[in-house]
mmJSON file of the N, C-alpha and C atoms, coordinates in Angstrom:
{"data_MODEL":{"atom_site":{
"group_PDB":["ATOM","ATOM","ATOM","ATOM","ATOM","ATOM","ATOM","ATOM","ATOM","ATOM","ATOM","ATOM","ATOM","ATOM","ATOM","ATOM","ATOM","ATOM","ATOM","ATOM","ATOM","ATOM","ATOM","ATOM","ATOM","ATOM","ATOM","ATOM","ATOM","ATOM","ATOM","ATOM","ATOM","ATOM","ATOM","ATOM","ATOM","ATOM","ATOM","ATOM","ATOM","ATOM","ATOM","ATOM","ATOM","ATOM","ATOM","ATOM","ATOM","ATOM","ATOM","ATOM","ATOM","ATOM","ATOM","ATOM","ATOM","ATOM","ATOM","ATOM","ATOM","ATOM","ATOM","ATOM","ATOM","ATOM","ATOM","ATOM","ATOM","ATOM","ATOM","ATOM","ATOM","ATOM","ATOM","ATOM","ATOM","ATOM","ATOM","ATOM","ATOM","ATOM","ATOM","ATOM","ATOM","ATOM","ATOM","ATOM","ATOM","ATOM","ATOM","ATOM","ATOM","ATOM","ATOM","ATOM","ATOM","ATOM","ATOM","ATOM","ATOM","ATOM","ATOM","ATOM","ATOM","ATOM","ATOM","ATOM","ATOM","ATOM","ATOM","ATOM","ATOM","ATOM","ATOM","ATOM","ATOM","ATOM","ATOM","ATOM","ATOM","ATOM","ATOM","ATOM","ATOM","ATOM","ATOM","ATOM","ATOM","ATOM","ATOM","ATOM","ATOM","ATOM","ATOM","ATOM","ATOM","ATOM","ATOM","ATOM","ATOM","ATOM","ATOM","ATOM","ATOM","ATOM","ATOM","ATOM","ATOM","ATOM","ATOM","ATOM","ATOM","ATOM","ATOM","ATOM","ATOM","ATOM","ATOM","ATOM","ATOM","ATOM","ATOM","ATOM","ATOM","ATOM","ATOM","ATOM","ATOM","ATOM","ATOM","ATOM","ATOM","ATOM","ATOM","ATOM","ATOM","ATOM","ATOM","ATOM","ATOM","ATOM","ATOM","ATOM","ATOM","ATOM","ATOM","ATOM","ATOM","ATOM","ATOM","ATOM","ATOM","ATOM","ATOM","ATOM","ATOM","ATOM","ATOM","ATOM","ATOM","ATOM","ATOM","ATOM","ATOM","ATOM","ATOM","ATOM","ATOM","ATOM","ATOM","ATOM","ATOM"],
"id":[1,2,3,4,5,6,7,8,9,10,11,12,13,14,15,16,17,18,19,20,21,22,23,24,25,26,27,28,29,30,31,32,33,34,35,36,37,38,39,40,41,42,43,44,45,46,47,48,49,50,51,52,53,54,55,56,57,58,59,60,61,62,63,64,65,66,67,68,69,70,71,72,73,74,75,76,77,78,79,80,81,82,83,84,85,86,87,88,89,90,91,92,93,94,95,96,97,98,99,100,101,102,103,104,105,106,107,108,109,110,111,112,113,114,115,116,117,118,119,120,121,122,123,124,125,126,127,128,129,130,131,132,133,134,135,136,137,138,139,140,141,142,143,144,145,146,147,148,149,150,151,152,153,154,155,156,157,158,159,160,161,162,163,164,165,166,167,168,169,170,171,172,173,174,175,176,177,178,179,180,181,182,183,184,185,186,187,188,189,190,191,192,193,194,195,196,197,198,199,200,201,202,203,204,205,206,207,208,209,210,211,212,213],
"type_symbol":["N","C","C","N","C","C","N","C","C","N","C","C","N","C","C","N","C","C","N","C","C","N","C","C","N","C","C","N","C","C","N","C","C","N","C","C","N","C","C","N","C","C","N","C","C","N","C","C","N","C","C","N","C","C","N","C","C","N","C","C","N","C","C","N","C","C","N","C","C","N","C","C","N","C","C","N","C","C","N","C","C","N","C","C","N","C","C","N","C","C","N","C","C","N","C","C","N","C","C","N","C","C","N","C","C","N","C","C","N","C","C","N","C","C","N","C","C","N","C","C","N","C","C","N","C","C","N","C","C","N","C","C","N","C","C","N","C","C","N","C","C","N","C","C","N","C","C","N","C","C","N","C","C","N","C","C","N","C","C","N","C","C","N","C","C","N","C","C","N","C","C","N","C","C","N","C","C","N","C","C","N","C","C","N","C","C","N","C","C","N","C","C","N","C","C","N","C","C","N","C","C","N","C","C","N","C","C","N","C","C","N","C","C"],
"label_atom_id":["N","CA","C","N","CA","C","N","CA","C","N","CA","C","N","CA","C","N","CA","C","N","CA","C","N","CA","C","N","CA","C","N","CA","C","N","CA","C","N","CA","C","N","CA","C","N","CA","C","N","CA","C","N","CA","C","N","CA","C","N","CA","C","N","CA","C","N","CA","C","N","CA","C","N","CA","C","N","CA","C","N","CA","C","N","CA","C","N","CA","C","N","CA","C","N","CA","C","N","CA","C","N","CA","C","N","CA","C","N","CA","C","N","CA","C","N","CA","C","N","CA","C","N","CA","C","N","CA","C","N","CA","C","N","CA","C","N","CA","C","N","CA","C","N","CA","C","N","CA","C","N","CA","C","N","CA","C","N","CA","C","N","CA","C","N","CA","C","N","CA","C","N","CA","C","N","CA","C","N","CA","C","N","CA","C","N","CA","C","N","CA","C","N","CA","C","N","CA","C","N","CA","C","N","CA","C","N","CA","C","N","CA","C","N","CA","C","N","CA","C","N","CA","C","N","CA","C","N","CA","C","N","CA","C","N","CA","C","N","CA","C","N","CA","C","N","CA","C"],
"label_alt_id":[null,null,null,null,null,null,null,null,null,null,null,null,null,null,null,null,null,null,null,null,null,null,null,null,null,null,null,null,null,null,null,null,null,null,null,null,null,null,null,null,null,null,null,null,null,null,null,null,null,null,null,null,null,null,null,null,null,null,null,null,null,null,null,null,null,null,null,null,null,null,null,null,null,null,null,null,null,null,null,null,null,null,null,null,null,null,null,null,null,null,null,null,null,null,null,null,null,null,null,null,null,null,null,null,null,null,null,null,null,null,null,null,null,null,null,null,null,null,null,null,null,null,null,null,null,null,null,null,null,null,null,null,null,null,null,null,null,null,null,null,null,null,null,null,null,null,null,null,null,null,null,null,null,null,null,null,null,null,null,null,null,null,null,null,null,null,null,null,null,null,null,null,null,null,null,null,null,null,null,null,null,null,null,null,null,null,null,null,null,null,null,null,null,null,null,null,null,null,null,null,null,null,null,null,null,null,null,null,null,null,null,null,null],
"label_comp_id":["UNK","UNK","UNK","UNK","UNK","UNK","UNK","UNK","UNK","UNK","UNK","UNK","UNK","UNK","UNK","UNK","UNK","UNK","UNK","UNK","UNK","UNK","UNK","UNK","UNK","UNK","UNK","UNK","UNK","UNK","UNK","UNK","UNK","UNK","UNK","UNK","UNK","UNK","UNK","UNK","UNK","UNK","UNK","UNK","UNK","UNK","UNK","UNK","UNK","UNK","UNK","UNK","UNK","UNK","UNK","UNK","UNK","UNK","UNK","UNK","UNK","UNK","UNK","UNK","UNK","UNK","UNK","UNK","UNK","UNK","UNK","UNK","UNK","UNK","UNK","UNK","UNK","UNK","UNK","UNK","UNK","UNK","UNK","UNK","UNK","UNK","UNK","UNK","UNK","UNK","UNK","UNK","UNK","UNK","UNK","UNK","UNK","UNK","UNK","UNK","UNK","UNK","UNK","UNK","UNK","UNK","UNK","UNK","UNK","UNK","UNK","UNK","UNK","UNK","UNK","UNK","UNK","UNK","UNK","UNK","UNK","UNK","UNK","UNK","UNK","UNK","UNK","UNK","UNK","UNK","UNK","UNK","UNK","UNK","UNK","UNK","UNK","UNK","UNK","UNK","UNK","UNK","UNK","UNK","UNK","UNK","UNK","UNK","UNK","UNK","UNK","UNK","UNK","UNK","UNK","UNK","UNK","UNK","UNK","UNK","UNK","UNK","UNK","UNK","UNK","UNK","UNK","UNK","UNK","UNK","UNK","UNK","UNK","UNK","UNK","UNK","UNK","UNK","UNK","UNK","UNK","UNK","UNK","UNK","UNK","UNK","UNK","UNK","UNK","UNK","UNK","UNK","UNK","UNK","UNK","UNK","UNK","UNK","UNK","UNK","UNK","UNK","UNK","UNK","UNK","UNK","UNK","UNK","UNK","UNK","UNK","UNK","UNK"],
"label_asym_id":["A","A","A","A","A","A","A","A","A","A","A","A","A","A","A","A","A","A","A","A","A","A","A","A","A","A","A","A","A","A","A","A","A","A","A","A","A","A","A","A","A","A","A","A","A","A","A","A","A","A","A","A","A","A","A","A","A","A","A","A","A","A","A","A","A","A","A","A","A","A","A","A","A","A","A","A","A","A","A","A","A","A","A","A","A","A","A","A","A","A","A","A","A","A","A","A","A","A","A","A","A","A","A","A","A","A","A","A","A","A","A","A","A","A","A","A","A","A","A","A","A","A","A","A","A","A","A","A","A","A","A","A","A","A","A","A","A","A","A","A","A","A","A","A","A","A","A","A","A","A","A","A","A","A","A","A","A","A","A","A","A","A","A","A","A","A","A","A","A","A","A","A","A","A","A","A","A","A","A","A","A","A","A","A","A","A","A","A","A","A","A","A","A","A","A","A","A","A","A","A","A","A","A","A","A","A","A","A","A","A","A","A","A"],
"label_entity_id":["1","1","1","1","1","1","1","1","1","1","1","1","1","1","1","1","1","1","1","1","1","1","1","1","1","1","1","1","1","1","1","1","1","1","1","1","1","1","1","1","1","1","1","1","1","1","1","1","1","1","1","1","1","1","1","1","1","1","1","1","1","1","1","1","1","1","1","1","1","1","1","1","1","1","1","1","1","1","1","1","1","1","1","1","1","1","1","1","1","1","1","1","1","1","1","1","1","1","1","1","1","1","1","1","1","1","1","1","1","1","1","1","1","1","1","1","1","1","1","1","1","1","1","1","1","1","1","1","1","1","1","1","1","1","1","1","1","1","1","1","1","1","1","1","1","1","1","1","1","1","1","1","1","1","1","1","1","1","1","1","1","1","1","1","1","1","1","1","1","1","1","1","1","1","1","1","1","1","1","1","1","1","1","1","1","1","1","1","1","1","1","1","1","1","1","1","1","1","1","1","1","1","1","1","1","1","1","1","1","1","1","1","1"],
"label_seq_id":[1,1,1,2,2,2,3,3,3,4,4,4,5,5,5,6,6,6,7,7,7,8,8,8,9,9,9,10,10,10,11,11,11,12,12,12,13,13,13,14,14,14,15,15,15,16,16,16,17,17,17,18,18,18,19,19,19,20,20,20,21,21,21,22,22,22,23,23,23,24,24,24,25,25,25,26,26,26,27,27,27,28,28,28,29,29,29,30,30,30,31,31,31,32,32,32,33,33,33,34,34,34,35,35,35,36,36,36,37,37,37,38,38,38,39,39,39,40,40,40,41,41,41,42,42,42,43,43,43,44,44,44,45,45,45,46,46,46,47,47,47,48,48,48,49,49,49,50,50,50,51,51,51,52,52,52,53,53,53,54,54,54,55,55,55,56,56,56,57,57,57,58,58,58,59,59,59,60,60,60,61,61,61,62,62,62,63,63,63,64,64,64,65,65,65,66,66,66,67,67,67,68,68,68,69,69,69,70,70,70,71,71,71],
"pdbx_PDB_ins_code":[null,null,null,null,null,null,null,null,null,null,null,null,null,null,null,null,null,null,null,null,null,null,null,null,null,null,null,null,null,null,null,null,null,null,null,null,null,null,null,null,null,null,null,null,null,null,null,null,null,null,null,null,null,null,null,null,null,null,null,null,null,null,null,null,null,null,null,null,null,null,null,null,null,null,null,null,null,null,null,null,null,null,null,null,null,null,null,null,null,null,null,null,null,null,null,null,null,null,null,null,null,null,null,null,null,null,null,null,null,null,null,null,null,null,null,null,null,null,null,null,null,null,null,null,null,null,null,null,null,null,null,null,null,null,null,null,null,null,null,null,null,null,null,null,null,null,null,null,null,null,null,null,null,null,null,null,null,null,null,null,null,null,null,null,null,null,null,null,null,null,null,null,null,null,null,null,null,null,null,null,null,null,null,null,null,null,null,null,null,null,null,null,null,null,null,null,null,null,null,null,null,null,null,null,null,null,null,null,null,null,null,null,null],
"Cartn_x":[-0.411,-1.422,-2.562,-2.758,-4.269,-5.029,-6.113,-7.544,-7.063,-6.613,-6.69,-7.994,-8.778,-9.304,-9.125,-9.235,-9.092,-9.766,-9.685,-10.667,-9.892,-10.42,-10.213,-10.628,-10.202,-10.677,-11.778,-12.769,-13.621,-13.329,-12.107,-12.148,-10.452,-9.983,-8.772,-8.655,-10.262,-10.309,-11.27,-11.531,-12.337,-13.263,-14.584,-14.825,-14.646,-14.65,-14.797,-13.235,-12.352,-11.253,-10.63,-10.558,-9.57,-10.089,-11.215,-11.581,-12.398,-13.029,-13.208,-12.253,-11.644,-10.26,-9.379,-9.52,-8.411,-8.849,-10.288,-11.427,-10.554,-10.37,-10.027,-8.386,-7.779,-6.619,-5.451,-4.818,-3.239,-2.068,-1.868,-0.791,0.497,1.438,2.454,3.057,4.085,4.36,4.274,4.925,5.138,3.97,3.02,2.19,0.766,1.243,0.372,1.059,2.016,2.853,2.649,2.438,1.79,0.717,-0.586,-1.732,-2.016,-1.23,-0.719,-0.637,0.584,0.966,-0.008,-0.76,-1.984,-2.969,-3.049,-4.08,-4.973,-4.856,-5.444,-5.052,-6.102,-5.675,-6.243,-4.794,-5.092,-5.029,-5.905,-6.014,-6.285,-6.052,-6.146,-8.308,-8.471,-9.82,-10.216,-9.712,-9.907,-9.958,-8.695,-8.458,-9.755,-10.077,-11.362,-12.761,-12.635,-14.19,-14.084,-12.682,-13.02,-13.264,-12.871,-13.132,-14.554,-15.012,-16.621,-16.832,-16.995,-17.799,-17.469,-16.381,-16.1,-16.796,-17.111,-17.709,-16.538,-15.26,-14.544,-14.006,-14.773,-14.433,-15.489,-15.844,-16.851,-16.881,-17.346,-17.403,-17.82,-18.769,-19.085,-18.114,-17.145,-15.772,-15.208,-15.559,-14.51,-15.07,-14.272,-14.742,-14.184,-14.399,-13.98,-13.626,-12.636,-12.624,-11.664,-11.131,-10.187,-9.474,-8.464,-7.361,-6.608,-5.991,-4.961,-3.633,-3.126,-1.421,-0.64,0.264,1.484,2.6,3.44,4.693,6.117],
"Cartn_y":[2.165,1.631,2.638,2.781,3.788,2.802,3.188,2.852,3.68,3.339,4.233,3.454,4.625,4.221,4.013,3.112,2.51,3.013,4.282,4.126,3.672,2.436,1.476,2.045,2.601,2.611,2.066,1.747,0.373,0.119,0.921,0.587,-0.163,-0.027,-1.047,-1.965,-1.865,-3.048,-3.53,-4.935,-5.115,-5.188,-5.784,-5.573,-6.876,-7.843,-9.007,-9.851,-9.34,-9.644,-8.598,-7.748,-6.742,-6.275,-5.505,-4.586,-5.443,-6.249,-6.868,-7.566,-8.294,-9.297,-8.641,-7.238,-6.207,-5.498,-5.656,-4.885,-5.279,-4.598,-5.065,-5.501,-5.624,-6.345,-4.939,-5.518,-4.819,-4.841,-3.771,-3.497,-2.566,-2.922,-1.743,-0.827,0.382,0.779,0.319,-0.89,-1.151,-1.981,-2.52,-3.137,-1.431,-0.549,0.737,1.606,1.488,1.757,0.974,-0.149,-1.141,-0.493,-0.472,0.076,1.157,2.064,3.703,3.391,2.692,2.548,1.785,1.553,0.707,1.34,2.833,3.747,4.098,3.83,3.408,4.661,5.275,6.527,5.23,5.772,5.448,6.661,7.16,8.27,7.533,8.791,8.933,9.143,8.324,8.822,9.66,10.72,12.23,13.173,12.597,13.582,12.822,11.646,10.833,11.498,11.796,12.561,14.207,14.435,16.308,15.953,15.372,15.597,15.073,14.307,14.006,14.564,15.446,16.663,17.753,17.803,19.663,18.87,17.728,17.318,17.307,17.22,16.998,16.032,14.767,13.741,13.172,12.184,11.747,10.108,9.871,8.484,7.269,7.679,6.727,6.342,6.587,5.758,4.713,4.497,4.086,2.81,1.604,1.078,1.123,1.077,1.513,0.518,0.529,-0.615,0.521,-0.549,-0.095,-1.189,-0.299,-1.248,-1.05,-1.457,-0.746,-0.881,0.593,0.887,0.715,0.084,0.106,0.411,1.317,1.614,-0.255],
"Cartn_z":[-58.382,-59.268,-59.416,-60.313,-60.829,-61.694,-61.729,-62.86,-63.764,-65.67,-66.575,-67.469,-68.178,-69.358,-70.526,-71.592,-72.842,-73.761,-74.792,-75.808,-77.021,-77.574,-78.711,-79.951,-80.727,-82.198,-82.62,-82.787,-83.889,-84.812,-86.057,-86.976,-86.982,-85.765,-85.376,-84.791,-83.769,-82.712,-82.656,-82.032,-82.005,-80.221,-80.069,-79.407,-78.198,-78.653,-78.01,-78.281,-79.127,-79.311,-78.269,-78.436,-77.722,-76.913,-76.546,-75.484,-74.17,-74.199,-73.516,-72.277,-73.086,-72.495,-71.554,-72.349,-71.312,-69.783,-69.913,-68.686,-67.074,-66.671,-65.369,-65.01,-65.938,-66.093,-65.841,-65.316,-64.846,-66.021,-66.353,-67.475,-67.175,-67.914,-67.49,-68.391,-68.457,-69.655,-70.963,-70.991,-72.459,-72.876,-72.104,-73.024,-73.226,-72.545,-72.978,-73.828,-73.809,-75.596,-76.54,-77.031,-77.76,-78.085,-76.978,-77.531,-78.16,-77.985,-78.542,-79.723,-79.716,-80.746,-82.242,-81.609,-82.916,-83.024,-82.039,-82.146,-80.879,-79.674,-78.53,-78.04,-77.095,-75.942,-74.87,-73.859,-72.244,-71.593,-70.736,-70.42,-68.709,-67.59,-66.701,-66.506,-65.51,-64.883,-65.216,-64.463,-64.105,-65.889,-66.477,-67.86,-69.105,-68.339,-69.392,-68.847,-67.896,-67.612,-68.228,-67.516,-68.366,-69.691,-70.636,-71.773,-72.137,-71.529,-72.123,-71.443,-69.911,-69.478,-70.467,-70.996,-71.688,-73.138,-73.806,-74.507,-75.897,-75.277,-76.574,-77.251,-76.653,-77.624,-78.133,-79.189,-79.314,-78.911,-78.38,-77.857,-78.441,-79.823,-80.796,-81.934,-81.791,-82.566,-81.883,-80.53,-79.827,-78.956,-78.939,-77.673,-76.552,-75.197,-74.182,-72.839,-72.452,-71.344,-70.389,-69.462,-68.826,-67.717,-67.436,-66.829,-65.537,-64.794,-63.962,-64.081,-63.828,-65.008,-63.361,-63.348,-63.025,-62.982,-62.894,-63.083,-63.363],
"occupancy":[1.0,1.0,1.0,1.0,1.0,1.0,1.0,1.0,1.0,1.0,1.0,1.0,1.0,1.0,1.0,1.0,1.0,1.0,1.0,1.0,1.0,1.0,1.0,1.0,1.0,1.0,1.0,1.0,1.0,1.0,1.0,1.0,1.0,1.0,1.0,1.0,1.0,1.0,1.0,1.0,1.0,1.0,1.0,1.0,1.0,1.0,1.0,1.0,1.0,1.0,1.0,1.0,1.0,1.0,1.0,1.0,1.0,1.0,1.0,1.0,1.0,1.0,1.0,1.0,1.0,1.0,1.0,1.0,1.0,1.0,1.0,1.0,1.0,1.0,1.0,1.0,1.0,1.0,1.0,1.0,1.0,1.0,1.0,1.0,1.0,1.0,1.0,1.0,1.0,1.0,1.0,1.0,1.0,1.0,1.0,1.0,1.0,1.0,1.0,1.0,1.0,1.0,1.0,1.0,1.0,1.0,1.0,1.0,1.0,1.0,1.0,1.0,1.0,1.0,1.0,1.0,1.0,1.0,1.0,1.0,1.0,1.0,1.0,1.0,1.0,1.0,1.0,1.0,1.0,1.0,1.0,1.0,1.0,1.0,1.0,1.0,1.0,1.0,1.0,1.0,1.0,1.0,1.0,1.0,1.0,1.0,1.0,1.0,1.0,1.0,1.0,1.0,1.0,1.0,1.0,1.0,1.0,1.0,1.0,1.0,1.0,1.0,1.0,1.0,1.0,1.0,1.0,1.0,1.0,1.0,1.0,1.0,1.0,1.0,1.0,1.0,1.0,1.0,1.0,1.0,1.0,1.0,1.0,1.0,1.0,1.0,1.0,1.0,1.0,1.0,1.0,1.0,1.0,1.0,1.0,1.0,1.0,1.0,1.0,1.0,1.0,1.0,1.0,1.0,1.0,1.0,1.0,1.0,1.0,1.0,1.0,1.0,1.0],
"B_iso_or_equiv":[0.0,0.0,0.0,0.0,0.0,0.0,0.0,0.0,0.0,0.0,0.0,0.0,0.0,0.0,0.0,0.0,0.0,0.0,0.0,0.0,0.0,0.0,0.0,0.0,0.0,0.0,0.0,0.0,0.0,0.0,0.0,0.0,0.0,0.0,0.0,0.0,0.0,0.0,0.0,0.0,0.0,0.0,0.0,0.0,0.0,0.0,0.0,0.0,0.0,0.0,0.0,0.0,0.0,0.0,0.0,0.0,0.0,0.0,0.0,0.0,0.0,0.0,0.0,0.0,0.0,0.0,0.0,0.0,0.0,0.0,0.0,0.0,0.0,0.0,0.0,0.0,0.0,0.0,0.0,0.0,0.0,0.0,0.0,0.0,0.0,0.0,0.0,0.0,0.0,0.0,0.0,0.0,0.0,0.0,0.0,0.0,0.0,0.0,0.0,0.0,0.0,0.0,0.0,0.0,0.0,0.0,0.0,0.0,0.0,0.0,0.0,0.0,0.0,0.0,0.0,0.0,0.0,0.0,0.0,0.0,0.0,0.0,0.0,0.0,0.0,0.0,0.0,0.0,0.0,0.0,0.0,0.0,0.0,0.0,0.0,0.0,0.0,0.0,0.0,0.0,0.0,0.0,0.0,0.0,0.0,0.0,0.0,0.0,0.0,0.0,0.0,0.0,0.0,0.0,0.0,0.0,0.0,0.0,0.0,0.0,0.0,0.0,0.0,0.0,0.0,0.0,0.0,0.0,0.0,0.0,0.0,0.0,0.0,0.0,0.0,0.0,0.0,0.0,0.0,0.0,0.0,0.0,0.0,0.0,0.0,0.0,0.0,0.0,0.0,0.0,0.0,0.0,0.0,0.0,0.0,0.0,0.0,0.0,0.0,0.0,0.0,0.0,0.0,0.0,0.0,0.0,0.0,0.0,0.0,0.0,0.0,0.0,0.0],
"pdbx_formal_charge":[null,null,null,null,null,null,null,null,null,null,null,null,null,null,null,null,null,null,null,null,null,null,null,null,null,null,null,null,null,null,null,null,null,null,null,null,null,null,null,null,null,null,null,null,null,null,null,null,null,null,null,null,null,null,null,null,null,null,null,null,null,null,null,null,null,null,null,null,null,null,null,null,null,null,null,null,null,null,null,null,null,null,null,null,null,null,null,null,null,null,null,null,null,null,null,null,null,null,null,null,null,null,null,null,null,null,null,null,null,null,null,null,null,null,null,null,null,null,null,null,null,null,null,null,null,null,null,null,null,null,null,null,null,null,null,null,null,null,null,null,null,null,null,null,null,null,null,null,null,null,null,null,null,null,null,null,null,null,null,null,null,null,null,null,null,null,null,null,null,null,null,null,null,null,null,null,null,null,null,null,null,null,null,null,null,null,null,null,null,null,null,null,null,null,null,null,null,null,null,null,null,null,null,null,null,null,null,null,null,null,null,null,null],
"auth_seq_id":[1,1,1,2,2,2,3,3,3,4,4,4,5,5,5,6,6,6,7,7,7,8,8,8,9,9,9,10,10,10,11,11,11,12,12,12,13,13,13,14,14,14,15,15,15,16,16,16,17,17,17,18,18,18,19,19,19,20,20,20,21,21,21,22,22,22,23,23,23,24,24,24,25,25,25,26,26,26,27,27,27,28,28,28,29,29,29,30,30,30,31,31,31,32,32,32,33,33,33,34,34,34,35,35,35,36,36,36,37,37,37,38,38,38,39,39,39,40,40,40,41,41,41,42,42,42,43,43,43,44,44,44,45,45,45,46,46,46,47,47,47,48,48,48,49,49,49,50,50,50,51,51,51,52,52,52,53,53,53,54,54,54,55,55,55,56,56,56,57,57,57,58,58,58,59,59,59,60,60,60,61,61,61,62,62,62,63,63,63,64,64,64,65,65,65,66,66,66,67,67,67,68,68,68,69,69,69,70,70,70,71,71,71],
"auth_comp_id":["UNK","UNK","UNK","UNK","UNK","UNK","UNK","UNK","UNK","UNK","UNK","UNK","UNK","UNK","UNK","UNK","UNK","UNK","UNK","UNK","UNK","UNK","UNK","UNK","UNK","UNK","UNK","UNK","UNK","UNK","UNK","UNK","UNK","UNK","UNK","UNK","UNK","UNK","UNK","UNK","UNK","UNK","UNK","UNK","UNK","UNK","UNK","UNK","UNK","UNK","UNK","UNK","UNK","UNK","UNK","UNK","UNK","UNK","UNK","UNK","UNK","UNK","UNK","UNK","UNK","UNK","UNK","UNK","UNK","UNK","UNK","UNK","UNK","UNK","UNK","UNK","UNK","UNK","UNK","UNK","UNK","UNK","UNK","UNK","UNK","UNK","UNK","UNK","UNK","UNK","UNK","UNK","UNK","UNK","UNK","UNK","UNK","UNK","UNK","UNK","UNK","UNK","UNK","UNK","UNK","UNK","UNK","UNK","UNK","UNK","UNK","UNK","UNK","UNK","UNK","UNK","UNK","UNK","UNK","UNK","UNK","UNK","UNK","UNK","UNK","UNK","UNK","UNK","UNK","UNK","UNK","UNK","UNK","UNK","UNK","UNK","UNK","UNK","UNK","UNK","UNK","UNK","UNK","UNK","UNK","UNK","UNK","UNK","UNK","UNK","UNK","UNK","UNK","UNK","UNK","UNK","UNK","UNK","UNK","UNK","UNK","UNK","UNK","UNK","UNK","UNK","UNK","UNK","UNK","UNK","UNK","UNK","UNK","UNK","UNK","UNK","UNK","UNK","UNK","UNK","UNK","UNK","UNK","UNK","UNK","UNK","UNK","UNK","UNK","UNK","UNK","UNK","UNK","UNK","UNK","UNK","UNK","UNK","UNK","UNK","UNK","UNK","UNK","UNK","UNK","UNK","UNK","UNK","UNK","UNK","UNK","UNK","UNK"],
"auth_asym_id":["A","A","A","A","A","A","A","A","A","A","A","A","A","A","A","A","A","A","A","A","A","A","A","A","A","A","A","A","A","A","A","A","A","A","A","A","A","A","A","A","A","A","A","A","A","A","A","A","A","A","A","A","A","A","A","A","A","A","A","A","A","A","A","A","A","A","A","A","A","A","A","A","A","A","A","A","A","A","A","A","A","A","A","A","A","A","A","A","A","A","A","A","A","A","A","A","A","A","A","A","A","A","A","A","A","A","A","A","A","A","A","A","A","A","A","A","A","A","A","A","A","A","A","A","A","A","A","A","A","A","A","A","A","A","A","A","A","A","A","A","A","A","A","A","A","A","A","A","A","A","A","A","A","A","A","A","A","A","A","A","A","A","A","A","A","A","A","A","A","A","A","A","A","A","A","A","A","A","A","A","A","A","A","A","A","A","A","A","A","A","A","A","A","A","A","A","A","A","A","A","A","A","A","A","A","A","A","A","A","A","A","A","A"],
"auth_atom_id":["N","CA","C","N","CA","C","N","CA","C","N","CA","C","N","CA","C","N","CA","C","N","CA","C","N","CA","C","N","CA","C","N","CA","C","N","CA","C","N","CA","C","N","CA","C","N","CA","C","N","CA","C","N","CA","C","N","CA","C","N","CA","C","N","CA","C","N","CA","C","N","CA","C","N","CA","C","N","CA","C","N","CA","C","N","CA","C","N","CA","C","N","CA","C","N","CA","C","N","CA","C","N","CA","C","N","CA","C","N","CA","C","N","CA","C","N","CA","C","N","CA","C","N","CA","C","N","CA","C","N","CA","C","N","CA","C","N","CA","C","N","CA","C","N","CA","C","N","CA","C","N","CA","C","N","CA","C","N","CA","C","N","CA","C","N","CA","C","N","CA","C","N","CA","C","N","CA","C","N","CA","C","N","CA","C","N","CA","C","N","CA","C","N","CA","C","N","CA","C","N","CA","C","N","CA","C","N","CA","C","N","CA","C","N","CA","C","N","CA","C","N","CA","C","N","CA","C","N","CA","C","N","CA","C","N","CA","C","N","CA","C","N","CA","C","N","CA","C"],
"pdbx_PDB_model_num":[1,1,1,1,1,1,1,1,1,1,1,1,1,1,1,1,1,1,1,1,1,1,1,1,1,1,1,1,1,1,1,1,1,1,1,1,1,1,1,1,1,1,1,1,1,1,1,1,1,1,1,1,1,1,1,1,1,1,1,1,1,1,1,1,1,1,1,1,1,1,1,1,1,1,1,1,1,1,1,1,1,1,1,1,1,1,1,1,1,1,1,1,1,1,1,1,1,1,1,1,1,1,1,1,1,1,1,1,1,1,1,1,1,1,1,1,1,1,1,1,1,1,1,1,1,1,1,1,1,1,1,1,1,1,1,1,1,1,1,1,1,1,1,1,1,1,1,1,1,1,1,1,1,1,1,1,1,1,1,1,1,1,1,1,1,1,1,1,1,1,1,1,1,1,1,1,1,1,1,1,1,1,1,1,1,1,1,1,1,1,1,1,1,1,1,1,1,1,1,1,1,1,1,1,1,1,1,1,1,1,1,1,1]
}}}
C-alpha cells in the first residue's frame, strides 16, 4: 500500500462530487485506470513533489486529493 496523489481536471471534475469523496480512500488498479482514463494523473508522493519543486506543473487547473493504491 502507498499514499498516491490525485490531480483532477476542473474542467472534468468536480470538486465536491469527485475529489473530495475520494480523500483518504483505498483504490486499486482498475478503479485508477478509470480515473486516467477521464483525464486524472495519479502520481506517486515522491514524483508529485519533484514536479511542483522543479515547478513543472501548474496546480491551478487541478483539484487535488489523494488516496491509497493497492496492488
Amino acid at each position: 500500500m502507498s499514499t498516491r496523489i490525485v490531480m483532477l481536471p476542473i474542467d472534468k471534475f468536480d470538486r465536491i462530487r469527485d475529489a473530495e469523496p475520494m480523500e483518504n480512500n483505498t483504490m486499486g488498479p482498475q478503479q485508477i485506470d478509470e480515473l486516467r482514463t477521464r483525464g486524472a494523473a495519479v502520481l506517486e508522493l515522491s514524483e508529485f513533489m519533484d514536479l511542483c519543486n522543479d515547478q513543472q506543473i501548474d496546480l491551478g487547473g487541478y483539484w487535488i486529493s489523494y488516496i491509497t493504491h493497492v496492488d
